[in-house]
N, C-alpha and C positions, 0 to 999 in steps of 0.2 A: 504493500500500500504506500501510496504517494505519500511525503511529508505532508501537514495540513501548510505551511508556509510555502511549499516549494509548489504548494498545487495552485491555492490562490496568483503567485505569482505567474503559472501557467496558464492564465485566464478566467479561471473554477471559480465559481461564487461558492466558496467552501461557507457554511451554515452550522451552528455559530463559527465565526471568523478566526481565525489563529490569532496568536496573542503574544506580543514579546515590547517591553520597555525600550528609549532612550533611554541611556545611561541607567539603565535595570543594575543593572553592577556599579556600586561604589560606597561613599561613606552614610548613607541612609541605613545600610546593613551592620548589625556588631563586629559579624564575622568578617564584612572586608577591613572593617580597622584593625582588630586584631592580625589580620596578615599582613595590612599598610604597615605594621607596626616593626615588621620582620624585615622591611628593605631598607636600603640606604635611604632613597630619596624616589620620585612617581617617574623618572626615567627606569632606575632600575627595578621598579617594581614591574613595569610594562617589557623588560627584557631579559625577566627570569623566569624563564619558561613552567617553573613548577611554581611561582605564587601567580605570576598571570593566566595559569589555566586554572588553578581553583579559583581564581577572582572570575572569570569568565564565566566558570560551572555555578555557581554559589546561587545567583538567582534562581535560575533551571530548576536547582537541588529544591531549593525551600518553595519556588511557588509552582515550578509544572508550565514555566513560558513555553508557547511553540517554536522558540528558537533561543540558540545562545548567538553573543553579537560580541566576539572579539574585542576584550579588555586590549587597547590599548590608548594612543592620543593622534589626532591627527597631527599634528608635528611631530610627529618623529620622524618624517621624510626629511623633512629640513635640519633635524637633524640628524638624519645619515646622510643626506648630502654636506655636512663637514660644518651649519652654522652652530654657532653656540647655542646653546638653550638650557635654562633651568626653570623650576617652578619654585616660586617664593611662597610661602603659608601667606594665605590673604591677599596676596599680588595678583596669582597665577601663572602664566607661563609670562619667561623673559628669553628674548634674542637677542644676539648683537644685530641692530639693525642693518638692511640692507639697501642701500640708497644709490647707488652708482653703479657702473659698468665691472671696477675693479672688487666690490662683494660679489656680484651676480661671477666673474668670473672663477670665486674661490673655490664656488661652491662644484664638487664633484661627484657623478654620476656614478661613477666606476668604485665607488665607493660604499654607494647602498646594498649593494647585496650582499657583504661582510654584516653592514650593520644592522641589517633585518633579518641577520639566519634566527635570532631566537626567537624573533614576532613569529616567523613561520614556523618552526618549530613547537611553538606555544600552539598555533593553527593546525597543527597535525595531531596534539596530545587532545585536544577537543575534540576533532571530528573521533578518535577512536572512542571516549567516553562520552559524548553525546547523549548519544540512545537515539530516540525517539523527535528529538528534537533539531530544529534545522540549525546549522552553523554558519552566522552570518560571519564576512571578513567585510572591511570597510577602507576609505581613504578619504581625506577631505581632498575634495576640489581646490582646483588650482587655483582661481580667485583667491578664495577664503585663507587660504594659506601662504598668497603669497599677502595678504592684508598682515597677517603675522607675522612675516620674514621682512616687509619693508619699516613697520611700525614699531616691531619689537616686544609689543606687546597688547593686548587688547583694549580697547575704550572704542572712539567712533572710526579708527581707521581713515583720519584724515589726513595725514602723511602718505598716508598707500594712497589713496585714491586722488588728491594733488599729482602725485607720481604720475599716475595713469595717465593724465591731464595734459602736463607738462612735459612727460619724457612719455612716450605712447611705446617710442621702437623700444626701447628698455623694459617700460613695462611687457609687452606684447611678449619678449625674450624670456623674461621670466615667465610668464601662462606657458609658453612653448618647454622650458626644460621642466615644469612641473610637470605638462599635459605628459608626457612620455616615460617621466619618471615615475608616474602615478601610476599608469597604466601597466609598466613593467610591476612595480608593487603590486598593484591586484592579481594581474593574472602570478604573480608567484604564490598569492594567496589560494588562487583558485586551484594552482596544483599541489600545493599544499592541504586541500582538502575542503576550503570554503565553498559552500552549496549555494552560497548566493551572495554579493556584495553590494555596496552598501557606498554614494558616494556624498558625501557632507560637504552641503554647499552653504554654511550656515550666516551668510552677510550677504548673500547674492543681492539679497533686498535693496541695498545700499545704492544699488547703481539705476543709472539712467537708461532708457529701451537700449541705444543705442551700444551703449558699453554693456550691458546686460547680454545681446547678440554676440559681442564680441566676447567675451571675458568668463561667461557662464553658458549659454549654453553652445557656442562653437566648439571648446574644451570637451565638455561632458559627451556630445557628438560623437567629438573624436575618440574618445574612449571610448564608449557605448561599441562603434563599429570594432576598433581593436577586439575587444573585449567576444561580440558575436563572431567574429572571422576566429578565433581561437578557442573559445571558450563557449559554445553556444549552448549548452548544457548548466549554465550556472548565470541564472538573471541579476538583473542590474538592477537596485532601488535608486533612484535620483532625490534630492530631496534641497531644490532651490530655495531654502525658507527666507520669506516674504516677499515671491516673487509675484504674487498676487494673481492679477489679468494675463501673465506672459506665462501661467502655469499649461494651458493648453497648447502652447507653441513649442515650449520647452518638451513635453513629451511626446510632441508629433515629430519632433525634430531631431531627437537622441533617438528616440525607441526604447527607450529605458521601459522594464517590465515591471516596476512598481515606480510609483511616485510618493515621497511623503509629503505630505502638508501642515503646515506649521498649524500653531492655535488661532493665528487670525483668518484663517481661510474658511468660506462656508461651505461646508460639506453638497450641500446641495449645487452649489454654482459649479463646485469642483466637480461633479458628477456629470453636468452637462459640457464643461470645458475639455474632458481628458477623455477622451476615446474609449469605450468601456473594456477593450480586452485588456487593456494597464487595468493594475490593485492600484487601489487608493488607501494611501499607507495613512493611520490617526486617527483623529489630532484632538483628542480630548487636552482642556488645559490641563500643566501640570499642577496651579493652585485647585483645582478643582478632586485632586486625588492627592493635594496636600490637607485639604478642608475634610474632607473624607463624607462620611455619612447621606443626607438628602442631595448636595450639590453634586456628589461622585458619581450616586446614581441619576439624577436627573442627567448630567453632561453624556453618562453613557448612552444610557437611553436615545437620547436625543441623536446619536451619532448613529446606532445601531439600527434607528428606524430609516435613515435616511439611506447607509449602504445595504441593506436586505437587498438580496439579489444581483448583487453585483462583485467582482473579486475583490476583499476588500480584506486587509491585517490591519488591528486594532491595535494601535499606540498612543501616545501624549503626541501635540503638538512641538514639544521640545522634553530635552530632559526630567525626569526623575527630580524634584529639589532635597538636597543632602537633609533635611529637617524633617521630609516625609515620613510616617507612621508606616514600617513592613507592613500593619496591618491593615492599612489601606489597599497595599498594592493584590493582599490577598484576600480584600476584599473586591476589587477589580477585577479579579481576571475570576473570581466565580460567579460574577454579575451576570461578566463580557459569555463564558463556560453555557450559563444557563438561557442564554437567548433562545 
């Protein structure tokens, strides 16, 4: 029998829907701190193949998701491409910014596949212990990450996007050695054992139609095709968040076989804008499975009446928030369970 993940991505209006969190795995859990507890620092905790595959499995374990989704960070291409990067308590992630021709040159290709044998390896000890459950591998989008590698670190991304502005062939250079570095990264995911991937476009919103065309979904495009000419067996979720009215372009235009949709998009617009044989991936808010109780289930409700009958996996509109009640999330997915 087909995954219920892998089927809805197949076009299947699977009934009730499969079920797997943003950021389902991290510090909302006891057990991931206890094992956050065991590493240096959240680089090496994402390149220690035996705590990032029980941080992977650990959701799975305790709630029964229809998929697990690869504990790692979308930066850590940029840093296996050679830039610096740490994550500071209460900062987040820091880069040494990348502003010029002579960073964009530093950075090397030939580099990442050393630095991503234990992500993939992590990716291989999952698919064996799985079970029953689909194993998603992911990468953020080249946009999105290169907004982190010019800026250095997150807030509104106005230095990156000035860039884009001002130095277009630079920036344009950068989209391009992500777009192919990303893609190598997935498909090693995919033979690595990933049943379905997963690409994180989480600022696409930022931009204007015009750089939006360019910069999000041109990239995602080109991967999508890469991704079916090799791998046509292992679908591609896109997930432009706040990309709004360009949501239907954007999936007619990759092919991506699931789309996520953030918390600001209306599930019904989204239904008439994205072609029905794409899943439509969401997007209950995450305050609303933070609040827990009457709001949780009304936001479900609300979402589950709207895709009946269509291929659709049930998630938040974004992330998991770290302050969340487990018992909420196990009270979601036997909501989402009993449709």
């Amino acid at each position: 029998m087909s995954k219920r993940l892998l089927a809805a991505l197949a076009g299947e209006a699977v009934w009730p829907p499969p079920v797997w969190l943003m950021r389902q795995a991290g510090r909302y859990l006891p057990e991931y701190r206890a094992l956050r507890a065991e590493a240096r620092d959240f680089i090496d905790l994402c390149t220690t193949p035996r705590l990032a595959t029980a941080v992977t499995l650990q959701p799975v374990r305790r709630f029964g998701f229809d998929a697990a989704i690869l504990f790692s960070d979308i930066l850590i291409l940029p840093w296996a491409l050679g830039q610096d990067l740490r994550f500071a308590e209460g900062e987040g992630p820091l880069l040494a910014p990348l502003r010029d021709a002579t960073g964009l040159a530093a950075l090397d290709p030939g580099r990442v596949a050393a630095a991503v044998a234990p992500v993939l390896e992590t990716v291989a000890r999952v698919r064996e212990a799985v079970g029953e459950a689909a194993l998603i591998g992911f990468a953020g989008a080249p946009f999105t990450v290169a907004c982190y590698m010019v800026e250095g670190r997150g807030g509104d991304f106005a230095t990156a996007r000035a860039l884009a502005w001002r130095d277009p062939v630079l920036f344009g250079e950068l989209i391009d050695l992500l777009t192919a570095a990303t893609t190598t990264y997935l498909l090693a995911q995919a033979k690595a054992g990933a049943e379905a991937l997963m690409l994180f476009d989480s600022w696409a919103g930022l931009l204007p139609a015009a750089q939006f065309a360019a910069y999000v979904t041109a990239p995602a495009t080109r991967i999508a095709a890469a991704l079916r000419a090799e791998r046509p067996d292992v679908p591609l979720i896109g997930f432009p968040r706040l990309a709004g009215m360009a949501l239907g372009t954007y999936a007619a235009a990759t092919g991506v076989q699931g789309l996520g949709l953030d918390t600001a998009v209306d599930p019904l617009l989204a239904t008439g804008a994205v072609p029905a044989p794409v899943a439509l991936q969401g997007n209950l808010d995450p305050l609303a499975l933070l609040v827990g109780g009457d709001a949780l289930a009304a936001g479900i409700e609300a979402i589950l009446e709207v895709m009946q009958g269509r291929p659709h996996i049930f998630n938040l509109g974004h992330g998991v928030l770290p302050q969340t009640p487990p018992e909420h999330v196990a009270d979601l997915v036997q909501r989402v369970r009993a449709a």
